[in-house]
LUMLOLO-367174 format. One record per residue: residue in one letter; z, x negated, y negated of N, C-alpha, C in turn. Coordinates in steps of 0.1 Angstrom, whole numbers, plus 5000, padded with zeros to 4 digits. Atoms other than C-alpha are relative to their C-alpha. Layout:
N
AZXYZXYZXY;...
This chain:
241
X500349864996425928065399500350025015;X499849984984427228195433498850115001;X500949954995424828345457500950105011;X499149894994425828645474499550045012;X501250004988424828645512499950115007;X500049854997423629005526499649965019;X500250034987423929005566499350145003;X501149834991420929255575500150115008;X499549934981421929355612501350094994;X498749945001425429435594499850114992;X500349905005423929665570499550135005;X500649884989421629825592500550075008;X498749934991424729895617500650114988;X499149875007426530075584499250114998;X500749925005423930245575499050135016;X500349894993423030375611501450085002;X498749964993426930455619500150164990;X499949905011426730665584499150124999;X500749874994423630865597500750085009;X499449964991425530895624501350105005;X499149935002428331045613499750124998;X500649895009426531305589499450075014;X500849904989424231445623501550085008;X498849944993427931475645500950104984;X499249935001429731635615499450144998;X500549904999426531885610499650145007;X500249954988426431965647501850075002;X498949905001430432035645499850124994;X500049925010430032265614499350135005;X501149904992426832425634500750095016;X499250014986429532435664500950134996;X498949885006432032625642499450124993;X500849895007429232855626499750095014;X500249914989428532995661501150055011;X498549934992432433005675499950124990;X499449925009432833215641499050145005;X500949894999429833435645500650095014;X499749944989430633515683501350094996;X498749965004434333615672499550114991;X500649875004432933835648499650115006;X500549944985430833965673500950105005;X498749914988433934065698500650084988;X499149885006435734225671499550074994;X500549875007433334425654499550095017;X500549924983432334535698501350065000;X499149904997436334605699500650064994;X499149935009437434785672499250155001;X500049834998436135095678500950075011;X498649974990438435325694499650055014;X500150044989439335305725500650115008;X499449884997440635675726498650085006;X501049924998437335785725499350005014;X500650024988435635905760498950004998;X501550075000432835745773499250135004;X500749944994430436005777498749995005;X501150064996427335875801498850124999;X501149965003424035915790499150085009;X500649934991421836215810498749925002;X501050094990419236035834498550094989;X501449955006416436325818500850064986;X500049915014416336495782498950074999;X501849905001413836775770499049914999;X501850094998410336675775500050024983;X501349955014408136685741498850055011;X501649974989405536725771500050155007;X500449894989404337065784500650045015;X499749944985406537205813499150095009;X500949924991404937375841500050155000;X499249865004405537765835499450045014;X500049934991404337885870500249985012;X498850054987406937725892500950055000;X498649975000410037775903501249904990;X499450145007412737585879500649925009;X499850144990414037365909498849975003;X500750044997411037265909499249914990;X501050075009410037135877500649804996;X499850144999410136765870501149964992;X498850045008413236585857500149994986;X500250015012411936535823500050154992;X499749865006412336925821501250055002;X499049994996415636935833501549924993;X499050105007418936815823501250075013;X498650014988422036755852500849894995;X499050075003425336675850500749875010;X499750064986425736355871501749955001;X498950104994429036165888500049885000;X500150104996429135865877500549895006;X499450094989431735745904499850035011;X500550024989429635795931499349885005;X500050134994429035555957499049995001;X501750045002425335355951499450085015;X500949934989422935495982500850105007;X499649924991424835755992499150154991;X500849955003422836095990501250144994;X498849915007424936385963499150094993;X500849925009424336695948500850044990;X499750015013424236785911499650174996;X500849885010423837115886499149964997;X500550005013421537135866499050124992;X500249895007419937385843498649944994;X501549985009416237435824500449944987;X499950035015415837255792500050144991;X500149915010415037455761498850004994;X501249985004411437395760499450045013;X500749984984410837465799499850145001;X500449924992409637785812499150005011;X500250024984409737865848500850155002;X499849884990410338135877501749975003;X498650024996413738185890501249994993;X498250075004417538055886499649924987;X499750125013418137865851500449925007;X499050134996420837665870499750035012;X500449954988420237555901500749825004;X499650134990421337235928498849905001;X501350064989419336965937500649855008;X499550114994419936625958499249874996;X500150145006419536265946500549905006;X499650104995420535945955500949894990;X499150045009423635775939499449854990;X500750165007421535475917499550024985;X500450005015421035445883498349955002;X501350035000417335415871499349845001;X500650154999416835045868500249965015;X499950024987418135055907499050065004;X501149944989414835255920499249885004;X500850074992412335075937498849994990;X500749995013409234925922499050075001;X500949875003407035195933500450184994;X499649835003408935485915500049974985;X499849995012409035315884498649934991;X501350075003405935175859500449924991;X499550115008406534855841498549964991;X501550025007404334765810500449825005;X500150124997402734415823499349914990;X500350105008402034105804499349905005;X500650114996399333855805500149864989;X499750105004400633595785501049915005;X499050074993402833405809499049935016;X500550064989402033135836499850035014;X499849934985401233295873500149895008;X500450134990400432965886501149904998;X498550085003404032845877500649945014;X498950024986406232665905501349934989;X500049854993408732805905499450064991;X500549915007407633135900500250044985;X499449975012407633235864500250164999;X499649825002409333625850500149984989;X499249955010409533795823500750144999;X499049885000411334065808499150124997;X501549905002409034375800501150144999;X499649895002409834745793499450115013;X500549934986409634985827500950144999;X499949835006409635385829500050025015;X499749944987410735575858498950115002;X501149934997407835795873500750124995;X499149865003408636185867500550065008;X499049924988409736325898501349935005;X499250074997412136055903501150054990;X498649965004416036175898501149884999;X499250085002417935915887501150024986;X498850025010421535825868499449894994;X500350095012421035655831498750004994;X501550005009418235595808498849985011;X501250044993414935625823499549884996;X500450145004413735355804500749864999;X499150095000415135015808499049854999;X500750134999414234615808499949955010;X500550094988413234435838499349865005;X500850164995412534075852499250035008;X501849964988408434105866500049864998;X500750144997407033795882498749994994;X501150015004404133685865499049995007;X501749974988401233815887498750064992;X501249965004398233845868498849915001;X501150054998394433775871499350034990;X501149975011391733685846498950005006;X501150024993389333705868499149925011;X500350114993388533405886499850045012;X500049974986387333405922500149835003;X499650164995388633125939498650005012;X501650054997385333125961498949984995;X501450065012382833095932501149874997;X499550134997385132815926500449835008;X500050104990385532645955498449975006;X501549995001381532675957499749934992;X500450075009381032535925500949825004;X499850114992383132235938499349935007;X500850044989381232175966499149924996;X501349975009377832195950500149914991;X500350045012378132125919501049894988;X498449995007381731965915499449814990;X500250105004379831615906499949984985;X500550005010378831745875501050104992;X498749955006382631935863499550165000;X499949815000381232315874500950085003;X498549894998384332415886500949974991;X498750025011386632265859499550084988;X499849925010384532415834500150175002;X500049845003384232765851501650024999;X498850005002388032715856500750034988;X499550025014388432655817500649864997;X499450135001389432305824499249904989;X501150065006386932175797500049865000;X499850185004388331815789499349935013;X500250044990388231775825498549985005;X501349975000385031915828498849894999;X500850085007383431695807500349835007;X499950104990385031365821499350005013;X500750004984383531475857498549974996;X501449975003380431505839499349865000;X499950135001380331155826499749925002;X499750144987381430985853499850075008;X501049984987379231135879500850095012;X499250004988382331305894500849895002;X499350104997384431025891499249915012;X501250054988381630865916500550045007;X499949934988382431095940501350035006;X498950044999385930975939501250184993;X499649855006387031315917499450115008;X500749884997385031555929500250005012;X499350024984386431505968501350104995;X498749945001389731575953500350114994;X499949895007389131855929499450135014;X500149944983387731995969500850055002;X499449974992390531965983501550064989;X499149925007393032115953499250094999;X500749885000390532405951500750085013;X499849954993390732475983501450055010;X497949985000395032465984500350074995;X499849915017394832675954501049934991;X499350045011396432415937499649934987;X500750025020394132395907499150165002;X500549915000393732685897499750034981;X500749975009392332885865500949924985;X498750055007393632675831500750144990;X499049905009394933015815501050065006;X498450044990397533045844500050145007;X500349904995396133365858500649945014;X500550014980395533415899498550025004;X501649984994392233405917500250145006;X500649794995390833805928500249935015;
């Protein structure tokens, strides 16, 4: 009877080379599933016609909200208004526009009338003209800083070109409360026994200081001196008040 000799190492090589293949040809395939898709993409973006003029969208449209009826109509707020802007005017330069009374506005005076603006589409105002909804589910205490994207509305007196509403990158600046001086107090005090990690939310930690006496003294020195850096701060990733 012959004996048929199996070299291990050489099996185990074919048999990774052959996983090995199967992951690269799946990641091609996955490679060509997303050139294809994109391509799609561009040609269902360019096939519309290209005869057609662009006509840019008016910065205000009728309110649904209550116009003011015992003003003058250059006076009522852009959300009651509708103007025809320029949109190849040059950014911060200061231009004036028509514009006329909605169809739910009543007011004193001229239907159509002038007013002056400032050449910037609405996502260009500043961030006290406009109100962004803010989010507390993101890290404040990030390095670098963390942003998200969020949905932001242009106040109502503000005259701006394009949609009032738009997206915006906000830094994550929010507070859950914490006072970094009840914390750096509880440190002090009490840091032997994990009072600042737990009011922090640091629980695990908490409990370790607890323990161990403060890491004999050895922890609770240094949870001091990161308190008082503000580089330990709340564990839900707020800011200290």
């Amino acid at each position: 009877m012959k004996c048929i000799r199996i070299n291990v190492s050489n099996v185990i090589l074919i048999l990774f080379s052959f996983i090995l293949n199967n992951i690269q040809q799946t990641q091609m395939a996955d490679n060509r599933m997303d050139i294809f898709t994109k391509d799609q993409t561009r040609k269902n973006n360019t096939n519309s016609d290209p005869t057609e003029p662009f006509t840019p969208k008016n910065a205000v449209v009728d309110s649904i909200l209550p116009c003011a009826t015992d003003i003058e109509c250059n006076q009522l707020e852009p959300s009651c208004i509708k103007c025809d802007f320029n949109t190849n005017c040059i950014y911060g330069e200061l231009m004036n526009v028509t514009c006329h009374v909605g169809q739910v506005a009543k007011c004193k005076g001229e239907k159509h009338f002038h007013k002056s603006l400032i050449c910037r589409y609405c996502y260009q105002t500043e961030p006290w003209e406009h109100i962004c909804d803010l989010k507390a589910n993101c890290n404040s205490a990030a390095t670098p800083r963390a942003y998200y994207k969020t949905n932001c509305t242009v106040k109502e007196h503000v005259l701006c070109l394009g949609n009032r509403r738009f997206y915006k990158n906000v830094r994550c600046n929010w507070t859950g409360g914490y006072r970094w001086s009840t914390a750096l107090i509880f440190s002090i005090t009490l840091g032997g026994f994990g009072a600042d990690r737990f009011y922090l939310g640091h629980w695990q930690e908490g409990i370790g200081k607890l323990f161990s006496f403060g890491g004999l003294g050895v922890w609770t020195l240094v949870d001091v001196i990161l308190i008082s850096l503000h580089y330990l701060g709340p564990a839900d990733g707020s800011l200290y008040i």
